[in-house]
N, C-alpha and C positions, 0 to 999 in steps of 0.2 A: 880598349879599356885603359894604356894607360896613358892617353890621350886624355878621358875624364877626370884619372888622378890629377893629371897636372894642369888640369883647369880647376882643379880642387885646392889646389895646392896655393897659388899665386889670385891671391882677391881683386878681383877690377868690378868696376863700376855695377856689373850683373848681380855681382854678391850682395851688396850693398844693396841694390834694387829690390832685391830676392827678400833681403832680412826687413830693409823699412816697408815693404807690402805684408809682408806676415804682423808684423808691429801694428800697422793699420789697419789691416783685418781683424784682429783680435781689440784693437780699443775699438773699433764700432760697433763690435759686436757684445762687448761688455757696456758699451754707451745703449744700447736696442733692449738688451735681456733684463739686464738687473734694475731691481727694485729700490736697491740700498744705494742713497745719498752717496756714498762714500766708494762705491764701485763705480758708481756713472765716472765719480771725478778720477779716480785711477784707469779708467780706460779714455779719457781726455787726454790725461799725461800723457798714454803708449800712444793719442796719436800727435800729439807735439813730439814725442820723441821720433816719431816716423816721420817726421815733417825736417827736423835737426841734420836725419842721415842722410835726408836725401839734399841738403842742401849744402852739408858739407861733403858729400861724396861729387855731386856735381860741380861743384869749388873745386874739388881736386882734380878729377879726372877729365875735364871741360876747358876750364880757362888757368888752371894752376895757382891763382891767387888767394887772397884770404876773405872774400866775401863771404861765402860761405859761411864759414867758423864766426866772422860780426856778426850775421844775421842770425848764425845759430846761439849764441848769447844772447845776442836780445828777446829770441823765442823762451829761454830759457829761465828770462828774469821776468817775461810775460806769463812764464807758467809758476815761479813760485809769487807771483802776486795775486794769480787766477787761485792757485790752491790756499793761502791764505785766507784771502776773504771768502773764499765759497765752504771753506770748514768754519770760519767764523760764523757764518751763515746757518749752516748746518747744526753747529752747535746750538744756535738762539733756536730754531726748531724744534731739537730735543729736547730744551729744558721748555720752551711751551707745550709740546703733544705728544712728547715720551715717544717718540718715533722717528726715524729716519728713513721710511720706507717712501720712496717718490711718488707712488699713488695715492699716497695719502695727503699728500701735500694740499689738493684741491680745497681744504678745509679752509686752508689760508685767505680765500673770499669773502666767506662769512664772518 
């Protein structure tokens, strides 16, 4: 037992594994379920964000440098320009079809 505590205690590379796989299970799985415009794109975020931890926990625990942390910046300026124009998007939506519901979107053909 407190063998477990003290792998509890001191974070390596597993923890990090452990937390950006929950991160990514839950944004695809909010990417799968929801209907709402606006949850697919917050479960996109939790998986760029899961995408960040594990690049910079590999950065650190791997080769010690700072690659990592560059590339998780640039994910990062990739995702506030993704959430930008996908809410500006969304917004021209709702003010045509009073709705932001993703199954409805099919209308946008005709």
């Amino acid at each position: 037992m407190q063998e477990f505590l003290n792998w509890l205690k001191t974070p390596g590379l597993t923890h990090f594994l452990i937390v950006s796989g929950i991160l990514f299970s839950l944004g695809v799985f909010a990417v799968l379920t929801r209907r709402n415009a606006i949850m697919v794109l917050m479960g996109i975020e939790l998986i760029l964000n899961a995408a960040n931890i594990n690049f910079i926990a590999f950065s650190r625990y791997s080769t010690g440098t700072l690659d990592g942390q560059v590339i998780a910046i640039f994910v990062i300026i990739l995702a506030a320009a993704e959430a930008a124009i996908a809410l500006a998007i969304v917004l021209n939506i709702y003010q045509n079809f009073n709705t932001v519901n993703v199954d409805e979107f099919n209308r946008l053909r005709d």
